[in-house]
N, C-alpha and C positions, 0 to 999 in steps of 0.2 A: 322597481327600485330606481331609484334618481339620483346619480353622481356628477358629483359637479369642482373641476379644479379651478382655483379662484387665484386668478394671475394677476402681475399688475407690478409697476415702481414699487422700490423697496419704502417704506412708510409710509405708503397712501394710503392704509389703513384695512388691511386686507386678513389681519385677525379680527379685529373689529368687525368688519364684518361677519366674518365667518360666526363670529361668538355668538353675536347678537344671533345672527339670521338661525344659527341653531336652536339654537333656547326658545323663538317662538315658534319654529316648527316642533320643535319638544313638546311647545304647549298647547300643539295642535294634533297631537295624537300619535306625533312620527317618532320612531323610532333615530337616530338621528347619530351617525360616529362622524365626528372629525379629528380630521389628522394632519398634524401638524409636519410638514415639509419642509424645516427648517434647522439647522445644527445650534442655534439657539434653545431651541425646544422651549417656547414661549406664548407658542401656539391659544393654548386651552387653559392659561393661568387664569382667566377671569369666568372661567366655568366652573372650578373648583378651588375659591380661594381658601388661601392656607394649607392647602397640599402642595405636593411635590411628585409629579410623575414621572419615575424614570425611563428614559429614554429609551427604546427598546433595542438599537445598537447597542448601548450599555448592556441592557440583560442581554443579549447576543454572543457579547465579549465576555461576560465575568459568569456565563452559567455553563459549567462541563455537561450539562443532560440539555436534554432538548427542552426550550423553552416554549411553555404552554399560550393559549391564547389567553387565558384569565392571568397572566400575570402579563403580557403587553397591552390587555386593553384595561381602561380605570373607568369605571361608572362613574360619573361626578353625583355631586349630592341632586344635580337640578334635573339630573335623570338625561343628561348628554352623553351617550360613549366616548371616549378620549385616547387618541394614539400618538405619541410624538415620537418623531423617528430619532433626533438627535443627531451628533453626526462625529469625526473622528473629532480629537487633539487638532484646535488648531495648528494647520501647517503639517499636517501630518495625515495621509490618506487623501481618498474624494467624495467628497460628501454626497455630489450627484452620485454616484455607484451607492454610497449605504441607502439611499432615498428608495433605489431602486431594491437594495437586497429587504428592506423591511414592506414595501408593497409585494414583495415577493411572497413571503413569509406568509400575509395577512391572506394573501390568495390561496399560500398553497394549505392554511391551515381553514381555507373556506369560511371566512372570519362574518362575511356580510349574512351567509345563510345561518348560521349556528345562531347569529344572535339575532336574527331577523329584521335586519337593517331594514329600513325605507327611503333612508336619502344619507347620501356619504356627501362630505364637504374638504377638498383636498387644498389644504391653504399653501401654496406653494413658496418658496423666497424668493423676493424682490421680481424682478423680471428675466429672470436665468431661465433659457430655454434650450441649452443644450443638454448633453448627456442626461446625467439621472433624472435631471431637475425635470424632463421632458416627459418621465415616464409615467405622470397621472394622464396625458395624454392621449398614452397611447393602449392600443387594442385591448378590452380588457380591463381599462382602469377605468377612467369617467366618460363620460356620456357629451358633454360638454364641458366647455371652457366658456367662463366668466372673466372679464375683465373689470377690473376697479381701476375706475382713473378720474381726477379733477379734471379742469379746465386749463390747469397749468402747462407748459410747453413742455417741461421733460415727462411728465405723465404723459399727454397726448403720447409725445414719440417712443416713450415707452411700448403705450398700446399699441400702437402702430406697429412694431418690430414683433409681439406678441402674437399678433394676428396674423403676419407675414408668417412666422413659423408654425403655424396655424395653415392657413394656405401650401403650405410645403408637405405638408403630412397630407393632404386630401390623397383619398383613393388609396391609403394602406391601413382602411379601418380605425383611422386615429378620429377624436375628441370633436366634433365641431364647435366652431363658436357659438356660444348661445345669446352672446350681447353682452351688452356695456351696463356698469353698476356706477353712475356717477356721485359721488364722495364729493361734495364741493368743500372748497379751500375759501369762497368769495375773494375771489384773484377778478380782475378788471376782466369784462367781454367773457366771465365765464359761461353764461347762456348760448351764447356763438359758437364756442370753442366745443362743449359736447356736441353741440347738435354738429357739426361738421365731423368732427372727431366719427360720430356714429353713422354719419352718410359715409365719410371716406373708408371705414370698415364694412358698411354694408351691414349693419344689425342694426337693431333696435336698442335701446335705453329701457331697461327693464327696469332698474329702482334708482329713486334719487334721494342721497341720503343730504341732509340739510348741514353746514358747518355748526356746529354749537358746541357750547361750555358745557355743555352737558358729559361730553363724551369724554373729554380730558378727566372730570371730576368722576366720572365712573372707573375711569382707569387709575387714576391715585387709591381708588378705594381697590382697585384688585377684583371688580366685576364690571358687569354688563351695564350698559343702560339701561336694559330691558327689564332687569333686575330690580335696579334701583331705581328709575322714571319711567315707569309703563304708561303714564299717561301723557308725555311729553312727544311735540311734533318727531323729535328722532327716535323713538321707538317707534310712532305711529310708521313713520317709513322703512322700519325693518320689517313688521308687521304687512306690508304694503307689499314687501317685494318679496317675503315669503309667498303672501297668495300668488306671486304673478306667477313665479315660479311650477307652483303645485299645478297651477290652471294651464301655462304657455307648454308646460312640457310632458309629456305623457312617461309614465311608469315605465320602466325596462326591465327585462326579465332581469332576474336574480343570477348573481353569478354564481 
């Protein structure tokens, strides 16, 4: 099994990602749960449009018996497992703590072998890498960490800061970096700026997703590109960085 937490500046598009890169690993035979890290719980809207998954903090709070795993995970129709953690009232509670109590949950109810996962996808918010938000990280949760970042300057330093806390966890069993998922913006000297971006962290550029109209117009409709332009350069490059992925990193046992 392949887990993988997908970090990165808050709107550089790291649902998008995740959505996409699911969906054609779905249609590549994989078993596939993403879960959404986020107290918006926004996560998986374009995997199952026209539903509404409730957050599984919410069933946490409002169920007096213990809550099962088939009512926190949601099949979508396109055959993705779906988890959103959700998170308090804003202003009220820490969202990094529930982030952490529902990967609790999903562990301690052995969620990945019941349903016989093969690749988890942990879509994290924005670039928060302290408390909860740290915990697809760590021992236990994923395997590595992905970064999504354009060529733009608060993306870079974004990454930058991500990968530092990344560097900080070595040698306590935490997440390695697995490499850079470049999202271009076509911002001026973007070709410069990843490729330095990815010497100064020390990885490699695993996928490059192309800026297009494409993707905006897949999200006004409430799905995927993959979905709706499978034959378009930006699918082809979701398509692209799912194989890198299945070939660059080998299978982990099963938790």
């Amino acid at each position: 099994m392949r887990k993988f937490a997908i970090y990165g500046k808050g709107g550089i598009g790291k649902s998008t990602t995740c959505a996409n890169l699911a969906l054609v690993l779905t249609g590549l035979g994989k078993k596939v749960l993403q879960i959404g890290c986020d107290p918006k719980a926004d996560s998986t809207l374009s995997l199952h449009p026209g539903q509404t998954i409730t957050p599984v903090l919410r069933l946490l709070h409002e169920k007096k018996q213990r809550l099962s795993l088939e009512e926190a995970v949601h099949l979508a129709p396109c055959g993705v497992y779906c988890v959103e953690a959700g998170g308090p009232i804003p202003g009220l509670g820490c969202a990094g703590r529930g982030i952490g109590m529902v990967l609790e949950f999903l562990e301690r109810e052995k969620a990945y072998s019941k349903l016989g996962i093969d690749c988890v996808l942990y879509d994290v918010l924005g670039d928060v890498v302290c408390g909860g938000f740290s915990m697809p990280m760590r021992k236990g949760q994923a395997d590595y960490v992905l970064i999504v970042s354009s060529g733009e300057k608060m993306s870079c330093y974004a990454a930058a800061n991500i990968a530092q806390a990344i560097a900080n966890f070595q040698g306590r069993g935490y997440a390695a970096l697995g490499g850079l998922i470049v999202n271009r913006r076509d911002v001026e000297d973007e070709e410069e700026s990843v490729k330095a971006l990815s010497q100064s962290l020390g990885c490699d550029i695993l996928g490059d997703i192309p800026h297009s109209p494409l993707v905006t117009r897949a999200e006004r409709e409430g799905k995927t590109v993959i979905s709706l332009y499978p034959q378009s350069d930006v699918a082809q490059s979701f398509q692209n960085l799912a194989q890198t992925l299945l070939t660059r990193f080998a299978d982990k046992a099963s938790a």
